[in-house]
C-alpha positions in Angstrom: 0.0 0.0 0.0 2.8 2.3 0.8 4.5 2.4 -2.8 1.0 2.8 -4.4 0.6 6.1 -1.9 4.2 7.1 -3.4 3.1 6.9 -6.7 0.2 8.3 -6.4 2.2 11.1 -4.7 4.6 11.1 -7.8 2.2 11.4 -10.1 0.5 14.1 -8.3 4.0 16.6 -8.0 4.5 15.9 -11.9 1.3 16.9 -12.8 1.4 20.0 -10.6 4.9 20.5 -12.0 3.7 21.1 -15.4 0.5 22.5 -14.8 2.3 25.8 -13.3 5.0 25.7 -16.1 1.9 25.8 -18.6 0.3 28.0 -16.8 3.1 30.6 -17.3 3.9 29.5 -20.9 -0.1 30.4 -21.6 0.2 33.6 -20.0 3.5 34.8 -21.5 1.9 33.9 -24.7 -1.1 35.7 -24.2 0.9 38.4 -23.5 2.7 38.5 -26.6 -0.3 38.4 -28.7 -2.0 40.8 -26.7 1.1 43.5 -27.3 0.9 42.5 -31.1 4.2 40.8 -31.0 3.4 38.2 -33.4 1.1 40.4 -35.9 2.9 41.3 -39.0 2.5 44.4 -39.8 4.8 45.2 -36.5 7.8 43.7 -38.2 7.2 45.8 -41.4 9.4 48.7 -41.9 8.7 51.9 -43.9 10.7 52.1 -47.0 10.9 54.4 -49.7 13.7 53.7 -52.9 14.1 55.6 -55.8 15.8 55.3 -59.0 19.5 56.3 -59.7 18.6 60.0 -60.7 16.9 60.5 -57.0 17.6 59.7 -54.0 14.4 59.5 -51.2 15.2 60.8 -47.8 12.1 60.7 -45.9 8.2 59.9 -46.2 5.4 58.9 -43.7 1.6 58.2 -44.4 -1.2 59.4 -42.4 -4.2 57.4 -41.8 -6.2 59.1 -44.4 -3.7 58.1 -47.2 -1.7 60.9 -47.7 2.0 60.7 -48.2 4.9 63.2 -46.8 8.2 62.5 -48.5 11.3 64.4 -49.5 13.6 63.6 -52.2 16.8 64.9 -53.5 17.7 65.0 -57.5 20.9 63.7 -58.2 20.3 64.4 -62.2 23.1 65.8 -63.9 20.6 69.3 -64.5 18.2 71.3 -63.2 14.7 69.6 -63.1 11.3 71.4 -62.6 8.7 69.0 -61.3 5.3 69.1 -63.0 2.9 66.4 -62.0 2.9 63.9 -59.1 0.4 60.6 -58.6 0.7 58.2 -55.6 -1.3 54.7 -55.9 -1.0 51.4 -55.3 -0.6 50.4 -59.7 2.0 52.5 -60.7 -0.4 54.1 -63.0 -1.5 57.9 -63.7 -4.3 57.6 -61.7 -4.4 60.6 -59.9 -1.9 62.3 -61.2 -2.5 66.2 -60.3 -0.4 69.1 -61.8 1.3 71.0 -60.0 0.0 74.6 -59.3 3.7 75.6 -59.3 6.2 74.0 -60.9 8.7 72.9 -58.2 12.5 73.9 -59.9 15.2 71.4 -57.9 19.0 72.6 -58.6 21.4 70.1 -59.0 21.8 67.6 -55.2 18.8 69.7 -53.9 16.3 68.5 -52.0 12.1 69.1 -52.0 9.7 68.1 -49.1 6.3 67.0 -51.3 3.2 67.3 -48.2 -0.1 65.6 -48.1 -0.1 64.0 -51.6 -3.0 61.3 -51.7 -2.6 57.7 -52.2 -4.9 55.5 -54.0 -5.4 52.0 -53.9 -5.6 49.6 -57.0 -9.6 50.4 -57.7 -8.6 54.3 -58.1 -10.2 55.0 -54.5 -8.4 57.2 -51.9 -6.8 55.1 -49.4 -7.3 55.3 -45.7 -6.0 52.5 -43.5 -5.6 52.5 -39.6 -2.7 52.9 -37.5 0.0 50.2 -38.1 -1.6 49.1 -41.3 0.6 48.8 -44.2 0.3 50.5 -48.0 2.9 49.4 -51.1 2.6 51.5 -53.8 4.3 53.9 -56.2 5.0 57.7 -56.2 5.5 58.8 -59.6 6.5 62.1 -60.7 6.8 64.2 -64.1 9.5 66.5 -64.3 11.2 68.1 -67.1 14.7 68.5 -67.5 15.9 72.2 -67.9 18.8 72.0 -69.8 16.6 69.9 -73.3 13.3 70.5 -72.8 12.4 66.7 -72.3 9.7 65.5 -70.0 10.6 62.4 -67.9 9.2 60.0 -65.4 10.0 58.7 -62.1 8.9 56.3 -60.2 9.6 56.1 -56.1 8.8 52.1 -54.7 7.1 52.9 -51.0 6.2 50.8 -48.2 4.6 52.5 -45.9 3.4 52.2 -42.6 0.8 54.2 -40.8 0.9 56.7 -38.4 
């Protein structure tokens, strides 16, 4: 009778054993989902890479889809920016002229504010804080020295604030 009382007894510390170190596992776990540890759009960064001829210094998306960046030109001439777009296609949709052409000088730099994105269907994108929104910032410029119009297109990934 006494070895089935120490088995019994046995059995009783193991279970007890691993019911606490459960216990804390579960709530360290909880814990880590709760504080959005494992949701994705925590480990994404906000990027912003131009092309060769520009170089893209800063940018940050509100939640009602409009997009702060500053680029510098690094084009061999004098540009003057004439149109810019933001969306999600790299298309022209939305592409608004610019009241005022924006002239950069050679290695200058230009802070663009509030330029809205769109998504995919062409409709103005809003997202919540911490969401994520890949898409394309395109801009028209012309080059002063020929007279040529040209195209540039800035890949963002952008998280919002």
């Amino acid at each position: 009778m006494e070895a089935q009382n120490k088995r019994s007894q046995s059995a009783m510390e193991y279970i007890l054993t691993y019911g606490w170190a459960i216990l804390m596992i579960s709530i360290v776990l909880g814990a880590f989902i709760y504080l959005g540890v494992f949701t994705p759009g925590t480990l994404v960064s906000s990027q912003c890479v131009a092309q060769a001829d520009f170089s893209c210094l800063t940018s940050m998306m509100t939640s009602n889809g409009q997009i702060t960046f500053n680029i510098q030109q690094n084009t061999m001439t004098n540009i003057n920016v004439t149109a810019i777009s933001c969306n999600a296609t790299a298309s022209y949709k939305g592409m608004t002229l610019l009241s005022k052409q924006v002239t950069m000088t050679i290695g200058s730099n230009y802070t663009f504010s509030n330029v809205q994105c769109y998504t995919s269907g062409g409709v103005a994108y809003s997202g919540s804080i911490g969401s994520v929104y890949n898409g394309y910032i395109i801009l028209n410029y012309t080059n002063v020295q020929s007279g040529f119009l040209h195209t540039e297109y800035i890949t963002i990934v952008e998280k919002i604030t």
